[in-house]
C-alpha positions, 0 to 999 in steps of 0.5 A: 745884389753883388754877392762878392762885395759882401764879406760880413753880416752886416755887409749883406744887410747894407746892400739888402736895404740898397736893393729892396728898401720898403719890400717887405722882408718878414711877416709874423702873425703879429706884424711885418718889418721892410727890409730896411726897417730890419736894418734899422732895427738891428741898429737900435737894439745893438744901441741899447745894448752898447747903452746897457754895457753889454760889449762886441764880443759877448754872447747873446742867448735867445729863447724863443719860437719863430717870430720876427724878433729872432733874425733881428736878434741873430743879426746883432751880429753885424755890431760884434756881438755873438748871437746863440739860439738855444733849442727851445724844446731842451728841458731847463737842466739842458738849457742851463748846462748851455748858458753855463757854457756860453755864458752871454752877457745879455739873455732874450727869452720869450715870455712862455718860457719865463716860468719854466726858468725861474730855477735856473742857476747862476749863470752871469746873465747881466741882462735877461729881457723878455720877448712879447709880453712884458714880465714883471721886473724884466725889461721887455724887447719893445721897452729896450727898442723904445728906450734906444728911440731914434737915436743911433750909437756908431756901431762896432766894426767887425772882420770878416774872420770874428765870430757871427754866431755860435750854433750848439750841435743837435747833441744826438750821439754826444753833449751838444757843443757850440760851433762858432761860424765866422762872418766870411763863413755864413756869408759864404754859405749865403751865397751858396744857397741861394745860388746853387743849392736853392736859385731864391727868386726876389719875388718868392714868399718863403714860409719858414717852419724849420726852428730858428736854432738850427744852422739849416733853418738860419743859414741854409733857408731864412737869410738866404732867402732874405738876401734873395729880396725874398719875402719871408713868413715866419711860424712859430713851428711846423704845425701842419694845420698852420703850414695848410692856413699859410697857403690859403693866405699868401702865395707861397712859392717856396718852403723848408722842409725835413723828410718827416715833415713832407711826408706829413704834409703829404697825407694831407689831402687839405694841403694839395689843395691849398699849395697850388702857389708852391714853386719849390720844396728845399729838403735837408736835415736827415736822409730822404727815402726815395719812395717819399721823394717819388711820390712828393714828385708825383704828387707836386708835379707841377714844383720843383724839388731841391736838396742840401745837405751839410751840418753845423760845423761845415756849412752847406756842402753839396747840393742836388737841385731842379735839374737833377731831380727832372733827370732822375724822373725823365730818365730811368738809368738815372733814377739813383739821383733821388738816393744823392745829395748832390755835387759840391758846391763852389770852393768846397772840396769833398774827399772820401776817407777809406777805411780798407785798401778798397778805394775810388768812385763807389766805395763807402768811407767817412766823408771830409770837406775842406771850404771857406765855410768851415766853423772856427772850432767849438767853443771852448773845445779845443781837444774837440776841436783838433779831433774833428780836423785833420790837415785842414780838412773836416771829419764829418763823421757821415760815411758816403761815396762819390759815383763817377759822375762826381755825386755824393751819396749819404749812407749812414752816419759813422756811429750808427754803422752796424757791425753784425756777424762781421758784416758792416751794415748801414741802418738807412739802406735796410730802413728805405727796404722797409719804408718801402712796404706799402703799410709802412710810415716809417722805420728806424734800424739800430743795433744792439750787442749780441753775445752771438753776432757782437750785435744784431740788427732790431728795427722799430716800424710806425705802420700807416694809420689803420694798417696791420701787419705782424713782426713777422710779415716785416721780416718776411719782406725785408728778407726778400729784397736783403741778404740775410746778414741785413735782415732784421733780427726783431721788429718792433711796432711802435706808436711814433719814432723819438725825434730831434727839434729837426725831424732827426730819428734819435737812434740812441733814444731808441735803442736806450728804449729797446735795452731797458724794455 
């Protein structure tokens, strides 16, 4: 494909269907649609809602687990109207408070989620459409496609500067809110991925397990990937048991994973076996410790490893591929590439924001990007809006630092920062000392206040299956590789950590839970 041809959705989808035609481009558990079938069917479903009244420029809310019907959907974009994926595990107070938000004219929701939403309150949905089995008084997604037929309506053009699609944030330290990304933007980040951060070949059979809600999921891995001349394997959701069944059936050569995901899949002996096909691992979503990196390597040594990081708003940012993993491993002094995320990737600027007269390669400060990827604003934010921007730059509300070699390293995010004593205290840092134990699994640090020390410092430990280990024991390791300000005050041992649809630790869940107990 001719990348810088394309400067909208639907211009990828053209040269996509010019390029790989009958290959197949997505399979589910229920069926498999060609690249230009996609196509096709993207046209006919934007017909029958042009037929149903619904206008370029509308909203399009979709509820539902991975499945085929979900990039078509997302792909209506290519006819003006604004795709929103909503977060499916969200109680139905939380989904109402986003349709209310975004208000979408038409509403596509998977039959499983039907009952739950019968209380739902008036939101001016004029069109709400079920997605597998018919329900009854509700048109189903194959009625609408088999009511459109052959029959093809001239569809809308658009800019590359309207809106492709509204992704709401994860909401993990404030209200979720809507970040509209613009054709030009998720075009661009397209592009970047496949041939930067990630290097799809067309003959990869990518297996999607991340959740089609999410900006990595949908633009950093599955349309990437499609746009690749990949062939794409949907899940419904990250089941290890599932992602193992997949293997033993198609030679997957790549996959999309967060750190928690891949350390479960690593306790898997079943699955070592079975991904002898696996070519490459993509990691993103939240920082991975390096000695789960290391032994991902060392275990998969015959595949490659690849990082990117970005977020909602911003898009892909930097990325860490192949060869700078090989570095890391090949060469001991350049063992903290696998603490990075990466350099930036074309025409995207970052720039480290101080906070002290203390500056240059090293020193930690919130991290700002300025690229063509930048969303358009939040929808219906504009303070929001202007509180995120500053000269045409984008507060990403990370804090990191770049080395002399230009890499970005991730420290923490700036609402977890914790100040004890006096002292600045970034939870990751101590959190990797303690993944670092050997009967540990995984841990979160938070702080909490403290009429001493403003707050202190309280981690919650998951130890590995059958491992015993005492409050004290964690302490006691912790303080023998931090200062004593980084140690923490308590330990908690906990059965599991909250989590994000994404695999994120959901800090201010956690330390909600340690105040009220």
């Amino acid at each position: 494909m001719d990348w810088s041809r394309a400067t909208t959705f639907g211009d990828m989808v053209d040269q996509a269907v010019e390029a790989f035609g009958d290959k197949v481009a997505f399979r589910d558990s229920q069926r498999e649609l060609s690249f230009r079938g996609f196509a096709d069917e993207i046209a006919a479903l934007a017909g029958a809602l042009l037929a149903q009244g619904v206008r370029p420029g509308e909203r399009i809310a979709i509820l539902a687990q991975n499945r085929i019907e979900v990039p078509v959907l997302l792909g209506l974009c290519r006819a003006g109207f604004i795709p929103v994926p909503l977060n499916w595990r969200l109680p139905v107070e939380d989904l109402a408070q986003l349709l209310l938000d975004c208000q979408p004219a038409a509403f596509f929701v998977e039959q499983r989620y039907l009952d739950g939403l019968s209380a739902l309150p008036e939101t001016g949905i004029r069109l709400t459409v079920a997605i597998g089995r018919a329900a009854p008084g509700l048109p189903s997604y194959a009625a609408l496609l088999a009511e459109a037929g052959s029959a093809r309506l001239s569809l809308p053009l658009v800019s590359p500067q309207d809106a492709a699609c509204i992704i709401y944030t994860s909401g993990t330290t404030s209200a979720p809110k809507g970040a509209i990304l613009s054709h030009a933007g998720v075009v661009k980040n397209c592009c970047d991925c496949a041939r930067e951060a990630i290097g799809f070949r067309p003959d990869d059979v990518s297996l999607m397990v991340m959740p089609l809600f999410h900006v990595g999921g949908i633009w950093y891995y599955m349309f990437p990937s499609l746009f690749s001349g990949c062939t794409t394997i949907l899940r419904e959701r990250f089941e290890p048991e599932e992602v193992i069944a997949a293997f033993r059936v198609e030679p997957i050569s790549n996959i999309h994973v967060v750190p928690t995901m891949l350390a479960d899949l690593l306790s898997r002996p079943a699955f070592i076996a079975a991904a002898s096909t696996l070519r490459l691992i993509i990691y993103a979503g939240s920082s991975m410790p390096s000695e789960l990196l290391s032994r991902a390597m060392s275990t998969l040594s015959g595949c490659e490893f690849a990082q990117a990081y970005g977020s909602t708003e911003a898009g892909s940012i930097t990325a860490l591929g192949p060869q700078a993993h090989r570095l890391a491993v090949d060469y001991p002094a350049q063992r903290r590439l696998l603490r990075a995320c990466g350099k930036p990737l074309s025409d995207t600027e970052v720039r480290i924001e101080y906070s002290s007269e203390a500056s240059g390669a090293d020193v930690v400060g919130e991290i700002l990007v300025r690229s063509p990827k930048l969303m358009l604003g939040y929808w219906r934010r504009d303070e929001a809006t202007e509180e995120r921007f500053i000269d045409g730059w984008f507060r990403t509300g990370d804090l990191g630092y770049l080395d002399q070699d230009g890499y970005l390293y991730i420290v923490d995010r700036k609402n977890d920062m914790v100040i004890s004593g006096g002292e600045n205290i970034f939870p990751f840092e101590v959190e990797e000392v303690l993944c670092a134990h050997p009967l540990v699994q995984e841990a979160s640090v938070f702080g909490v206040a403290d009429p001493r020390w403003v707050e202190k410092l309280v981690a919650a430990v998951v130890l590995k299956p059958g491992a015993s280990l005492t409050q004290a024991q964690l302490i006691d390791h912790a303080r023998a590789h931090l200062p004593g300000y980084k140690t923490p005050k308590v330990v908690h041992l906990v059965a599991t950590l909250p989590k994000s649809p994404v695999g994120k630790v959901l800090r201010k869940t956690l330390r909600e839970q340690f105040v009220n107990s």
